[in-house]
N, C-alpha and C positions, 0 to 999 in steps of 0.2 A: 691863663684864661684869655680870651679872644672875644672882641668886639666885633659883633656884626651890623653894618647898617644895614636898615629896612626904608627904599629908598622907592618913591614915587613911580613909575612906568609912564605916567601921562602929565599932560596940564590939567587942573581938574581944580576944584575948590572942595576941603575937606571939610564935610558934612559934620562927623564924629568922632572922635578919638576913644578908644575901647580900651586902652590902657592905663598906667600910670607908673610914677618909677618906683620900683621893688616890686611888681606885681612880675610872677611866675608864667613865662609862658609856655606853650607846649608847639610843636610842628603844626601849621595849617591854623590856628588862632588867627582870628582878626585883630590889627593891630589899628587899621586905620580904615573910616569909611569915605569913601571918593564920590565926589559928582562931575561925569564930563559928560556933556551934549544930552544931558537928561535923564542919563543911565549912570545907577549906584555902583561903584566898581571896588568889594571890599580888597582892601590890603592885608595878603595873609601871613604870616613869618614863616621860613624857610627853616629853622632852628630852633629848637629848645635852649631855655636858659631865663635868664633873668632883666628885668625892662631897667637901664640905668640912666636912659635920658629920653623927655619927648620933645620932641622940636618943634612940632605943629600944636596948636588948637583948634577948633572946627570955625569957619569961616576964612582961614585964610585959603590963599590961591597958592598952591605947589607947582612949580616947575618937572620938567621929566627928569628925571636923576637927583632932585632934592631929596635929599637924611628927611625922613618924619619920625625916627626913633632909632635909638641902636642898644643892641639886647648885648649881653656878656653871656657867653658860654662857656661852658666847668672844661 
């Protein structure tokens, strides 16, 4: 099994978190909701598998390459 992080693209302040850990995810699922410069930017997972950690909650500020969660895949 293989861990993938699902890691931020921007600076942004993270509005919502759409996951939790052991929640199921599928390709293209939003994992995380973004606000930069006024525009919602969701975060979507590139993989299927499984949610085993979240690193964010909504109101913090993520950096560009910041982990907001990383999923395990079978």
């Amino acid at each position: 099994m293989a861990h993938v992080h699902v890691v931020s693209e921007l600076v942004a302040n993270v509005m919502s978190v759409a996951v939790a850990v052991g929640d199921a995810v599928e390709i293209g699922d939003e994992i995380v909701l973004e606000e930069s410069m006024k525009m919602e930017i969701p975060v979507l997972t590139e993989v299927a598998g499984r949610v085993v950690e979240v690193k964010v909650e909504p109101g913090d500020v993520v950096q560009e390459g910041e982990i907001l969660a990383v999923i395990e895949t079978a």
